[in-house]
N, C-alpha and C positions, 0 to 999 in steps of 0.2 A: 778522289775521283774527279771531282771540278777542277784542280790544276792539270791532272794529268788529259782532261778534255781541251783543255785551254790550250793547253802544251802541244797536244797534235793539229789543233786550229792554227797555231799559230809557228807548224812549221818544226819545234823543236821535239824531235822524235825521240831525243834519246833522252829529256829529261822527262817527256812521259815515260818509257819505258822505266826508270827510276821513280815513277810515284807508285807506279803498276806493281812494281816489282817489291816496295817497301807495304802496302796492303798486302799480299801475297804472302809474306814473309811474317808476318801475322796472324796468316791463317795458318799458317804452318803449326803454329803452335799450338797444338790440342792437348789443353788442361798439363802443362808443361811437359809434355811427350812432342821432340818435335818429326815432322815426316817429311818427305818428300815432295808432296799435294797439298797445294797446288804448283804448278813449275814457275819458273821465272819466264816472262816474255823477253822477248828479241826486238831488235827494231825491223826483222826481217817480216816480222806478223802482220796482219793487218789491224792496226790498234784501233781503229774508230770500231772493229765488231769487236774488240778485246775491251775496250770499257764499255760497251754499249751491254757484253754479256755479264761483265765485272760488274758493273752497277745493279744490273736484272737480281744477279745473285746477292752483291755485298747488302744491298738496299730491301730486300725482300720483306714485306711487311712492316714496312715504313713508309705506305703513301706517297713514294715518291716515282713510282712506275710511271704512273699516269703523267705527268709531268715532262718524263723522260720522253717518253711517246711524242707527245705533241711537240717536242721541241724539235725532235728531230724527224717528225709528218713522218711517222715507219707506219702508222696508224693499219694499213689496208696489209703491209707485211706483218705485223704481229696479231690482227684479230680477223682475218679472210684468209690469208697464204694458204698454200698446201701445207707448212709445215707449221701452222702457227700453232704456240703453245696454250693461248689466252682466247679460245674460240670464241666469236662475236659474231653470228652470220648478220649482223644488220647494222655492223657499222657503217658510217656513211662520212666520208671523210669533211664533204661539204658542209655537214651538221656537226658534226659532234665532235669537232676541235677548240668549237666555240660555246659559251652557255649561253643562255639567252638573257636579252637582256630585260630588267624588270620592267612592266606595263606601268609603272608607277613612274618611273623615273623617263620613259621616253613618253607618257604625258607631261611633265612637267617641261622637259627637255625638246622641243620638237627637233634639236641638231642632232639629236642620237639617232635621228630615225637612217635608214628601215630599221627594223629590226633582222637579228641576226639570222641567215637563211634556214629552214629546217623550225623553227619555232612561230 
């Protein structure tokens, strides 16, 4: 899923469309029964929501949502939208993209200061 993100960053569509489509092709395969589902993507799709949902699914329960999120600032789409799946009425995008940083360390440190907004 990281090559095939790299791969539409950087322009070349159709060998995302080939990373997408070699994960896919994998799922297919249920406990060596194979099916149809999931389909193969196109380059005609829009790939940035096709791994953005690719990875929601492939990664589930792997800690690495969160991660996804902040990278790509969907933060106020996936936890406030009308349609978001991951309800958060009190995200704040200004806060909570960042952690705070430790009281210990921005005494030691006076260049770390301020601290990070929201904390």
């Amino acid at each position: 899923m990281i090559a095939a993100e790299a791969a539409i960053n950087l322009g070349r569509n159709n060998e995302a469309v080939g990373y997408i489509n070699q994960i896919r092709a994998r799922a297919r395969n249920w406990n060596g029964t194979m099916t149809d589902f999931p389909s193969d993507v196109t380059v005609a799709e829009d790939l940035t929501q096709v791994v953005r949902e690719e990875r929601r699914l492939e990664l589930a329960f792997e800690y690495k949502r969160w991660y996804d999120i902040k990278r790509w600032q969907i933060g106020p789409e996936v936890f406030t939208g009308p349609n978001s799946l991951e309800p958060h009425e009190n995200f704040d995008a200004n806060r909570d993209y960042y952690f705070p940083l430790p009281q210990d360390e921005l005494d030691r440190n006076p260049n770390l200061s301020p601290q990070n907004s929201g904390y």
